[in-house]
C-alpha positions as CSV (number, residue, x, y, z in Angstrom):
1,X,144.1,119.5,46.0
2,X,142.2,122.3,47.5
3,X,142.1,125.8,45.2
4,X,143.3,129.2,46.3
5,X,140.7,131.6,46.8
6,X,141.9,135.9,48.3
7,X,139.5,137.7,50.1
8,X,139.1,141.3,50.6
9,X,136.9,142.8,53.4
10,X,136.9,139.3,55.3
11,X,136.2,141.1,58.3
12,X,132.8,142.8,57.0
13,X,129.5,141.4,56.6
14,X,129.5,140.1,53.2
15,X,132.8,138.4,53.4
16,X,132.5,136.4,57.0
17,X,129.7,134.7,55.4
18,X,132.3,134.4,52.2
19,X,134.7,132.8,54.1
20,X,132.9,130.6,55.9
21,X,130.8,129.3,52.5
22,X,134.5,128.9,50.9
23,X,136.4,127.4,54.3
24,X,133.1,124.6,54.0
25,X,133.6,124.6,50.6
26,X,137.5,122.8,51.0
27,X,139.2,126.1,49.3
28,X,142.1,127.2,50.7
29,X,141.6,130.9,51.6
30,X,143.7,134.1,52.3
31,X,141.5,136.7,53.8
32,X,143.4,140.3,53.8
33,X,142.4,142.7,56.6
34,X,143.5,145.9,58.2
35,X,146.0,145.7,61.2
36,X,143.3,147.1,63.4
37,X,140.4,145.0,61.8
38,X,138.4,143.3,64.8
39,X,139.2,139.5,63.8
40,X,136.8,137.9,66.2
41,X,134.6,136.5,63.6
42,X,137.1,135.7,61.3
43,X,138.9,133.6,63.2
44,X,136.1,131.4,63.3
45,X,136.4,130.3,60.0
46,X,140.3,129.7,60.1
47,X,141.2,131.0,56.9
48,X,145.2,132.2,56.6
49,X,145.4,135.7,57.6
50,X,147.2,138.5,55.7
51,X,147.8,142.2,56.9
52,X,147.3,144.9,54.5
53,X,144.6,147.3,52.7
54,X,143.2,147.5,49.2
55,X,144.3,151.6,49.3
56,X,147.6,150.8,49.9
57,X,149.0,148.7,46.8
58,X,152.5,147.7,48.5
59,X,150.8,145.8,51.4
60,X,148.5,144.6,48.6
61,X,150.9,142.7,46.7
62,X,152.8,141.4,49.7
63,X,149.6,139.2,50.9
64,X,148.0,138.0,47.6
65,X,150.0,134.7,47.0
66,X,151.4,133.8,43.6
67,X,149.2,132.0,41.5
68,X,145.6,132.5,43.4
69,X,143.1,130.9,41.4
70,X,140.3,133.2,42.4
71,X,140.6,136.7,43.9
72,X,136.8,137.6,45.8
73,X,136.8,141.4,46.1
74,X,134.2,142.3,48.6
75,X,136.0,145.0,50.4
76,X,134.1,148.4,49.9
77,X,133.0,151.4,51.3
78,X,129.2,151.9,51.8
79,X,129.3,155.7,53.1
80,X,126.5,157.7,52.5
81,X,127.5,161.3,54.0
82,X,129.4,164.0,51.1
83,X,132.0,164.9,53.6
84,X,133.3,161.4,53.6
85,X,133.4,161.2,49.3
86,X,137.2,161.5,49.3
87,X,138.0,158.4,51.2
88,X,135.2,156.6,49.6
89,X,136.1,157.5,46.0
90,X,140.1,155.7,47.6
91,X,138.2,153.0,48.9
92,X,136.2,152.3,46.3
93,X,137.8,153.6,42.7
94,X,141.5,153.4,44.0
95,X,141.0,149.9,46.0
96,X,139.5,148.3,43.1
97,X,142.4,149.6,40.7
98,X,144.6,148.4,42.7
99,X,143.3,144.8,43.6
100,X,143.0,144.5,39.6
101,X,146.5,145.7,39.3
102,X,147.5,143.2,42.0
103,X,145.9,140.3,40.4
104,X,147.3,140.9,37.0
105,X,150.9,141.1,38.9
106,X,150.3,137.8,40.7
107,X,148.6,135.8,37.2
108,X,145.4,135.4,39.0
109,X,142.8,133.4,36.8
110,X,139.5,135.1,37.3
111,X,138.4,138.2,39.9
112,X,134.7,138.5,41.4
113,X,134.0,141.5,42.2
114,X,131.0,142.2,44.6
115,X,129.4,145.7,42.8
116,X,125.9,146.6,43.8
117,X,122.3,147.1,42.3
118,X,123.4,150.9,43.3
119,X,125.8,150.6,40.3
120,X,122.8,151.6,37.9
121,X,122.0,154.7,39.7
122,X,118.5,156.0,39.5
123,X,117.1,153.9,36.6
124,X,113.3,153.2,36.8
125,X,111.2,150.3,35.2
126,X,112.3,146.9,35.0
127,X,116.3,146.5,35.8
128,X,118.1,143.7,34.0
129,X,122.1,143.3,33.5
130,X,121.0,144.6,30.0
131,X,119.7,148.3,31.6
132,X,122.9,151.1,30.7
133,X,123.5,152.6,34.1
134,X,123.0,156.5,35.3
135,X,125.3,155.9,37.9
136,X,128.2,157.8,36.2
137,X,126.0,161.5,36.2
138,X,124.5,160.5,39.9
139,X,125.5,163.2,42.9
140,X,125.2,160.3,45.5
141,X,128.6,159.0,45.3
142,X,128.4,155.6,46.6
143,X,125.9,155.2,43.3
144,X,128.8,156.6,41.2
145,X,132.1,154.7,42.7
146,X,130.5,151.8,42.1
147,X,129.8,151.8,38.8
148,X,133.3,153.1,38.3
149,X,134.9,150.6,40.2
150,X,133.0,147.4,38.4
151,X,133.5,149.2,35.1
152,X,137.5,149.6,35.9
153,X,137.6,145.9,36.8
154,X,135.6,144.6,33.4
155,X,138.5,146.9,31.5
156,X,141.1,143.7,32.6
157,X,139.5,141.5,30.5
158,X,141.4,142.9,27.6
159,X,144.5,142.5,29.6
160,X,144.0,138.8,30.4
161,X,142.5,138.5,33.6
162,X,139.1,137.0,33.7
163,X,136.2,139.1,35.7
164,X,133.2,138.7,37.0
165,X,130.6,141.7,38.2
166,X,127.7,140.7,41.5
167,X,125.5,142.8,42.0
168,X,123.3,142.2,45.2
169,X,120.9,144.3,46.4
170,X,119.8,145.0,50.5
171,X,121.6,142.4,52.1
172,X,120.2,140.6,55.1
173,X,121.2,137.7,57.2
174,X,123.5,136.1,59.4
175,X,126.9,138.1,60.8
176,X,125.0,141.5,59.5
177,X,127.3,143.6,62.1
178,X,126.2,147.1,61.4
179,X,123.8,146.9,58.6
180,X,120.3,146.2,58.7
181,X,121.0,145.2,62.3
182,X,121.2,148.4,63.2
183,X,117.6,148.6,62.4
184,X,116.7,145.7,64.8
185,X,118.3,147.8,68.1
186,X,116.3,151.0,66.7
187,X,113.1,149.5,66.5
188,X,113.2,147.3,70.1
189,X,114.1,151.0,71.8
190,X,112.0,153.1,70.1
191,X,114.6,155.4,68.2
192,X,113.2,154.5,64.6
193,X,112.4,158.3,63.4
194,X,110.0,157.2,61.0
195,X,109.4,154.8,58.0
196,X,110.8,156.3,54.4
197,X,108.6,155.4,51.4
198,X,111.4,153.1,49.8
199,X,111.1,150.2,48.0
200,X,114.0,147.9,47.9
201,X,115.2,144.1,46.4
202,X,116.5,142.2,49.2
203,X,119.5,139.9,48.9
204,X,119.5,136.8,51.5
205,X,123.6,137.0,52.6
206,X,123.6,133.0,52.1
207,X,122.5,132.8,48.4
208,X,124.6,135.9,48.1
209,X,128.2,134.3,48.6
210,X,126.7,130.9,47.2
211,X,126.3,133.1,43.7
212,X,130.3,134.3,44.3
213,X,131.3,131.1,44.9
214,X,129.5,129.6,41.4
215,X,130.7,132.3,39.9
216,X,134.3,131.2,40.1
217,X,133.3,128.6,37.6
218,X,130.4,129.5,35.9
219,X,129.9,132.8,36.2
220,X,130.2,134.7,32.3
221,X,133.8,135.9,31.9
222,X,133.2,140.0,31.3
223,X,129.6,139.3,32.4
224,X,127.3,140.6,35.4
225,X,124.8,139.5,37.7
226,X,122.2,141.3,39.6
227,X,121.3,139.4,43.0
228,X,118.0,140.7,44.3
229,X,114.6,139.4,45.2
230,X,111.6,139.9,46.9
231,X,110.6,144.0,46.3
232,X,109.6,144.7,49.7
233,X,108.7,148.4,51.4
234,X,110.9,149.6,54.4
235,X,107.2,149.3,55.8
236,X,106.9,145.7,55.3
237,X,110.7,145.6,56.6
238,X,109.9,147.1,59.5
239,X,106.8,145.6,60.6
240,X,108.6,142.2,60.1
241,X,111.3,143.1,62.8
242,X,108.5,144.5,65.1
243,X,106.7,141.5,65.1
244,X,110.1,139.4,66.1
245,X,110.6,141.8,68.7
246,X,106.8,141.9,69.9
247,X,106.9,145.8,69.3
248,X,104.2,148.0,68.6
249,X,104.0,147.4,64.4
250,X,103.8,150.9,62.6
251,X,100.9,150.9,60.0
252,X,102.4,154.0,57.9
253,X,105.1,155.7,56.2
254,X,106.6,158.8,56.9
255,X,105.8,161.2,53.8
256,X,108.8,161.7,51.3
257,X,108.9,165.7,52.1
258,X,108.9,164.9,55.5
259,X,111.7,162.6,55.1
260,X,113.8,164.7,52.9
261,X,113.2,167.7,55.3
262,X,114.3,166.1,57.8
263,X,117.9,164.6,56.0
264,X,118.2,168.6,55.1
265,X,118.3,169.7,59.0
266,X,120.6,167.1,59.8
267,X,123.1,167.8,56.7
268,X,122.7,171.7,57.7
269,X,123.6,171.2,61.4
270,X,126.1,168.4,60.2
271,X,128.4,171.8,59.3
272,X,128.4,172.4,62.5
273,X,129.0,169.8,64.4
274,X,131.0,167.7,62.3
275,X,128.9,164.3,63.3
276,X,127.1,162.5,60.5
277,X,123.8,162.3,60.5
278,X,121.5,159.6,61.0
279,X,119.6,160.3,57.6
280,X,121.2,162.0,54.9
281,X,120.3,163.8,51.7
282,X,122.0,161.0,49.9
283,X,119.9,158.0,51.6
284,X,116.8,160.1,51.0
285,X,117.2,160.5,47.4
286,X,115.7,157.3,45.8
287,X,112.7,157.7,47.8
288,X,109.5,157.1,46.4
289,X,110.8,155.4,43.0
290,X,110.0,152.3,41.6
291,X,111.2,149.7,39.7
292,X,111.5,146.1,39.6
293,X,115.1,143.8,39.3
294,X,115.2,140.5,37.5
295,X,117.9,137.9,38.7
296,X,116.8,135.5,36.0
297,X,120.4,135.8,35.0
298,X,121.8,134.7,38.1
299,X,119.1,131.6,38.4
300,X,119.8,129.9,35.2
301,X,123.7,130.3,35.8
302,X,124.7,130.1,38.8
303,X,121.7,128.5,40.6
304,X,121.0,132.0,42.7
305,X,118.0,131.3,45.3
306,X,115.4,133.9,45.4
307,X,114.4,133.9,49.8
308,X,111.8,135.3,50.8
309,X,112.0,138.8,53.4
310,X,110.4,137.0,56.3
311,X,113.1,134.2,56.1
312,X,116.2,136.5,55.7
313,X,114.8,138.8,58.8
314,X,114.4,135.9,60.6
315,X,118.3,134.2,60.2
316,X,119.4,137.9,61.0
317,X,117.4,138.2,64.0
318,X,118.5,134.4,65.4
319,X,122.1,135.2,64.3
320,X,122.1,138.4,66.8
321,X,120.4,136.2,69.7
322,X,122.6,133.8,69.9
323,X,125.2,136.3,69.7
324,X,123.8,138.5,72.5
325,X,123.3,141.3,70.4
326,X,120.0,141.7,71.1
């Protein structure tokens, strides 16, 4: 007999791949979306489709079926612009109450949630589960929802409901429909502003869900796991998707005043024209820090796969190919 498995954000990036691992996988699986979610991918997969939205705890409770064994809730809101905090902090804080508030109601047997490396805000030196987060004092408040959110769902374990924290860092790979994708159409026409001096842990999307999926059985009840890998510099990101493209491969980074002067402007004139813009204060903040993540946690239990960049650029680039995307 297959096992139940509820989805949130089965339309995003994240949970397509989700779905698809668990649909392979022989689970039968509820995928909750929005009434005007773009189900195109989804439908690929065939999962059973339910209408309603993580803010709205009614609709909520109406599609998660008595009895799931294993609610995956990867629904979240990645915003990076202040004037869209309120939502975010709904999406986010609110959602995640009320998916934990769902699952309790339904007698759900264990809840993965899909958190962040964000969730330990700007923490420097080597970053293990073990490192107490600074997300709760951080402005940027993608950084500080969450950490709320993972910390309101690991709360339920005193109430019965098993729960398990992911924490992945820049995800890459296939079905990546407005993330780092976006950087692939910027560099082929020549709209990439500049290079920031970041250094981030990428996440290859398959090993990602493969870790969720593990995690259902051995993941540590009340536990986390960080999901990074190869520390690699926006440079080394860019010059990667360059080289796929057979652009001109930039050699340097764009300075960190130059950068932050530049996410100033764009807040400033953001006032008046209500548009977001394309690089904010909050996206230039961790610039030029350092650190290093560990997934060693992740390996030993739940088999995590460390890919390297070139690999994960390369699945993401194929992926939009044969998709016609670029």
């Amino acid at each position: 007999m297959s096992r139940t498995a509820f989805v949130t954000g089965g339309t995003g990036f994240v949970g397509l791949n989700l779905v698809q691992r668990l649909m392979a996988g022989d689970w039968d699986v509820t995928a909750l979306h929005r009434a005007s979610s773009d189900l195109t991918y989804l439908k690929r997969f065939n999962p059973r489709l339910a209408v309603g939205e993580i803010t709205d705890p009614a609709s909520l409770l109406a599609a998660l079926p008595q009895g799931t064994d294993t609610v995956f809730h990867v629904a979240g809101n990645t915003n990076m612009w202040r004037k869209r905090n309120a939502q975010q902090t709904r999406d986010n804080v609110e959602g995640t109450r009320n998916v934990v508030e769902a699952c309790l109601a339904r007698g759900v047997r264990r809840l993965i949630v899909t958190s962040s490396i964000s969730a330990y805000g700007g923490v420097s030196g080597v970053v293990t589960e073990e490192t107490p987060s600074l997300a709760g004092q951080s402005w940027v408040n993608y950084e500080k929802t969450k950490w709320q959110a993972q910390e309101l769902a690991l709360a339920a374990v005193s109430r019965g409901l098993e729960v398990v924290v992911m924490q992945p860092g820049a995800i890459m790979g296939p079905y990546d429909i407005g993330t780092w994708s976006r950087m692939f159409l910027m560099v082929r026409d020549g709209k990439l502003p500049g290079v920031p001096p970041a250094t981030l842990s990428f996440t290859h999307v398959r090993e990602c869900v493969a870790a969720h999926v593990a995690a259902a059985d051995r993941g540590e009840n009340g536990g986390q796991y960080i999901l990074a890998g190869e520390s690699a510099t926006m440079l080394q990101l860019v010059q990667e998707i360059a080289r796929l493209l057979g652009k001109p491969v930039p050699t340097s980074e764009t300075p960190v005043w130059a950068v932050k002067a530049i996410a100033a402007v764009g807040d400033f004139m953001s006032t008046f024209t209500g548009n977001e813009p394309s690089f904010t204060p909050e996206m230039a903040e961790g610039l030029g820090g350092s650190f290093t993540v560990t997934s060693a946690k992740a390996i030993r239990d739940l088999g995590y796969e460390v890919v390297p960049l070139k690999t994960m650029v390369r699945d993401c680039y194929d992926w939009m190919v044969a998709e016609g995307r670029i």
